[in-house]
C-alpha positions as a printed Julia matrix, in Angstrom:
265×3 Matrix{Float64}:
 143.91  148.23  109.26
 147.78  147.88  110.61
 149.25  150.93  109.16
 152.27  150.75  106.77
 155.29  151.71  109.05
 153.9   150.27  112.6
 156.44  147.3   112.37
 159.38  149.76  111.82
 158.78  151.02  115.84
 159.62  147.14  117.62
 162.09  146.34  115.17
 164.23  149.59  115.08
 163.32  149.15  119.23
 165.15  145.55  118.66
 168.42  147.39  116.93
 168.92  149.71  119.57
 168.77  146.34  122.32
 170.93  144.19  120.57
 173.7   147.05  120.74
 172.75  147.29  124.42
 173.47  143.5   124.97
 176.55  143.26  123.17
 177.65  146.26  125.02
 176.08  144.79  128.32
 177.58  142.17  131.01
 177.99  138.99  129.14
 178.22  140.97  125.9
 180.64  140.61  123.16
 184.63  141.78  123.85
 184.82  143.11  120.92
 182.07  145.12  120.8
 182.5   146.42  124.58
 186.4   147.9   123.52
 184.92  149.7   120.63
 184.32  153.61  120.57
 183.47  156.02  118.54
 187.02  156.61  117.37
 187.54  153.39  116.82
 184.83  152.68  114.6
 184.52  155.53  112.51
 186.8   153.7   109.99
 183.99  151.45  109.33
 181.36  154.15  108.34
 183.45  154.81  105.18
 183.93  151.21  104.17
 180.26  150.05  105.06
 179.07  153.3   103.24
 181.29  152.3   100.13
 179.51  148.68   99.92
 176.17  150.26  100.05
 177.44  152.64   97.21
 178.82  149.63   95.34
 175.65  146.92   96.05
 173.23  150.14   94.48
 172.91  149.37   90.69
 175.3   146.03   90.86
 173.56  143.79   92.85
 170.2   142.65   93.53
 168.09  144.57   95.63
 168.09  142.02   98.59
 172.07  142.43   98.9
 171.48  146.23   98.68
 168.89  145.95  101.61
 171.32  143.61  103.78
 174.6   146.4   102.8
 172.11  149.11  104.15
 171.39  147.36  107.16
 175.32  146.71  108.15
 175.52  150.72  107.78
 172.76  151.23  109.09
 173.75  149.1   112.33
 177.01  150.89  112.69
 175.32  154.47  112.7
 173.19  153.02  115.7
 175.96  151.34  117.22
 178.23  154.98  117.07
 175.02  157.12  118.86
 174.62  154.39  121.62
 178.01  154.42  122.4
 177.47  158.51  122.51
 174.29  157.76  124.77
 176.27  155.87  127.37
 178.79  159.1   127.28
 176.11  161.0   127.78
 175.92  162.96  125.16
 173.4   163.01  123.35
 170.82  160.19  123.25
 169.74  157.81  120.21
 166.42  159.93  120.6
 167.93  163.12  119.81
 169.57  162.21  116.63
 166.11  160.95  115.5
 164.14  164.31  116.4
 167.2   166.4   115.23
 167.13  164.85  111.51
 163.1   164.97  111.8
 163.23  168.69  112.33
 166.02  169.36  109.98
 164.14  167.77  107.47
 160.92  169.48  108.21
 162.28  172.54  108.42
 163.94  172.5   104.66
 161.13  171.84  103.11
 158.31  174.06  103.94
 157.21  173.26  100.12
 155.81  169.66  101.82
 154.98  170.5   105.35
 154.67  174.06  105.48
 152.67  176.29  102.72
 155.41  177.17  100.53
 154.79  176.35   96.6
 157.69  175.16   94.34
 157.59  174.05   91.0
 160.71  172.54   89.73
 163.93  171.41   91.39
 165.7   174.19   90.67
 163.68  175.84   93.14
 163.93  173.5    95.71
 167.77  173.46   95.31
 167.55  177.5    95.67
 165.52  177.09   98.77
 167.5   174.19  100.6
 170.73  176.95  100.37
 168.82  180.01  102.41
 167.48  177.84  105.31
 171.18  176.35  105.32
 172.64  179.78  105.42
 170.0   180.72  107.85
 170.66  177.97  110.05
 174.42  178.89  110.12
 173.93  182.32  111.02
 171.74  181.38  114.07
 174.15  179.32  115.16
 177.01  182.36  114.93
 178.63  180.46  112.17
 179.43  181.94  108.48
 178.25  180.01  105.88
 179.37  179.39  101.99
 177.45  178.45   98.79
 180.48  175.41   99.32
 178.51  174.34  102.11
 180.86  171.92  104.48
 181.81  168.68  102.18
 183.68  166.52  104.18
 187.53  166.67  103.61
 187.81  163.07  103.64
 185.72  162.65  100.74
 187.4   160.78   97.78
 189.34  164.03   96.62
 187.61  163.55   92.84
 184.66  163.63   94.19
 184.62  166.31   96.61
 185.97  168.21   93.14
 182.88  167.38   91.75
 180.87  168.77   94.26
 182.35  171.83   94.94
 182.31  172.76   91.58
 178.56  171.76   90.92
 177.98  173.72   94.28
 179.94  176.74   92.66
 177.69  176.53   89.97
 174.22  177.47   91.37
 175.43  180.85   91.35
 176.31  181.04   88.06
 180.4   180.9    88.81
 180.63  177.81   85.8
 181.48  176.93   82.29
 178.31  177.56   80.0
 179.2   174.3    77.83
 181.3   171.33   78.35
 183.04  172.64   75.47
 184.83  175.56   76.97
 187.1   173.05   79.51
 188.98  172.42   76.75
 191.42  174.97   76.38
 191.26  174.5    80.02
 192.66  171.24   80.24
 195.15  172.08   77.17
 196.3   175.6    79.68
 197.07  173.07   82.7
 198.7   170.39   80.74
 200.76  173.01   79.26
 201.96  174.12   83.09
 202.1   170.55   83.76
 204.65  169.78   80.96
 206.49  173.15   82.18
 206.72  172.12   85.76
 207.96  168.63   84.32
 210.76  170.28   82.12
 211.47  172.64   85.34
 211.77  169.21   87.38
 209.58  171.25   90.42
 208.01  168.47   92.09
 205.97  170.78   94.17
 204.76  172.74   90.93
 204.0   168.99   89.42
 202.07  168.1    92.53
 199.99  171.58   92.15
 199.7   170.85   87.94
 198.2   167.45   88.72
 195.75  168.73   90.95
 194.5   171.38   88.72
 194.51  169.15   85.71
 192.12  166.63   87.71
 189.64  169.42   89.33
 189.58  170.05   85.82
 188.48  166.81   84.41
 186.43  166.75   87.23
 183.94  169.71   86.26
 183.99  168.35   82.79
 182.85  165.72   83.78
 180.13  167.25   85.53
 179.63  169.35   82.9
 179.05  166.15   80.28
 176.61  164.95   83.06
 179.04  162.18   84.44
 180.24  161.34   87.95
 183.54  161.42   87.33
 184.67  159.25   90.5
 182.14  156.53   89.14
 183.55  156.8    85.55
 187.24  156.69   87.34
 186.08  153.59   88.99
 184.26  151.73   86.14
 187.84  152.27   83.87
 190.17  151.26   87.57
 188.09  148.07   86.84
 188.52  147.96   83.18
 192.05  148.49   83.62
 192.2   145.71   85.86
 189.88  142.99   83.99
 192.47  143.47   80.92
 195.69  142.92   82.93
 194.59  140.06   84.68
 193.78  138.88   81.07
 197.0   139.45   79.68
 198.5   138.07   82.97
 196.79  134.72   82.54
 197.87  134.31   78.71
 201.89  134.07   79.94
 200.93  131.76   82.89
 199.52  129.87   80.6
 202.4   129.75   78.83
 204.24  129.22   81.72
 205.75  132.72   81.71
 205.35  135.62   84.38
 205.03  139.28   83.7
 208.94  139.93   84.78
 210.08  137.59   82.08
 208.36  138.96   79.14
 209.0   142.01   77.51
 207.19  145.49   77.15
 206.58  144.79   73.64
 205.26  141.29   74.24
 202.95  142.54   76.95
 201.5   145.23   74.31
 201.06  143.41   71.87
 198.87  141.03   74.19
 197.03  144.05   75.69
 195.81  145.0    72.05
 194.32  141.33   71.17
 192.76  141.7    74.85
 191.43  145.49   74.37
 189.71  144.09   70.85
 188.12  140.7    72.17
């Protein structure tokens, strides 16, 4: 009986050759100027569609956003191959081992229970693997700096947390948030725009743990109101053109009063 994964071999196989033609003689201009530089822009956006396609569209145009990013990261590591590098082979059996390795609880004889555990266990082998490699390592892990800056928030604090350095209750934030909107509202009467620029920051790492703490992603919950926010005005933009007005012509009071009649339908 043909065994579950055997087509994945010839068609990954395929991938890898259709980057090797385009990047061939008599392959594609584009894709012969490109490096890794030059591409790495599109790992963010490509990864952003797959993040947007998972739980909004159907599952085939999740499957066809996975395989553009998917595509790109083989694209990147044959470019590296050419260099010399590192081959498209290595990447494979490096991820393999790395995965392997943290989690002797599957392959090894190890015995977890919950995910707790798992969580606990994933943090030693990654502070182990740092200190073979002569580098220190930090319950913050590395999170990439370019990261949306909400989320990375998010993360670092729920990293923070699983050693104990957190809020008990979603509850406590709050005189939290009312301390740095207090030294907000200071560094606004003080007109220190480098003071504001620090406020801000602390009042949204703030948010950000409550939100973890009330079990939300707070860069999803950011995004689902940016489109809220954005459904509404384009809503109260259409009822002046349709009266043959534009925004600049009405005022403040007129647009409010439209925004509450959109708000409530």
């Amino acid at each position: 009986m043909k065994g579950k994964f055997d087509d994945l071999g010839p068609l990954f196989v395929k991938l890898v050759e259709i980057v090797a033609r385009l990047r061939g003689p008599g392959g594609c201009p584009w894709d012969q100027e490109q490096t890794p530089e030059t591409l790495k822009k599109y790992v963010l956006e490509e990864a952003y569609e797959v993040f947007e396609a998972i739980g909004e569209e159907t599952p085939l145009s999740v499957c066809e956003e996975i395989g553009d990013l998917l595509f790109l990261l083989v694209f990147i590591a044959y470019l590296y191959e050419e260099k010399g590098d590192f081959e498209l082979a290595d990447v494979l059996k490096l991820c393999a081992d790395k995965m392997i390795r943290r989690h002797p609880h599957v392959f090894g004889e190890n015995t977890l229970t919950n995910p707790d555990e798992v969580v606990a266990q994933w943090q030693k082998i990654k502070e182990k693997e740092a200190k073979d490699k002569g580098k220190k390592s930090s319950v913050l892990g590395n999170l990439p700096k370019a990261l949306p800056a909400l989320q990375r928030a998010f993360r670092l604090g729920e990293r923070a947390s699983r050693v104990g350095f957190d809020w008990d209750k979603p509850e406590e934030l709050f005189p939290k948030l009312h301390e740095e909107i207090t030294e907000l509202k200071e560094a606004l009467t003080k007109k220190d725009k480098k003071a504001l620029k620090e406020e801000v920051g602390d009042l949204l790492f703030t948010v950000a743990n409550l939100s973890r703490k009330l079990g939300v992603n707070p860069e999803e919950a950011l995004r689902l109101a940016n489109e809220k926010f954005e459904t509404r005005f384009r809503q109260m933009e259409s009822h002046f053109k349709d009266k043959g007005k534009n925004l600049n012509e009405v005022s403040l009071a007129e647009m409010d009063a439209v925004w509450e009649k959109v708000k409530k339908s």
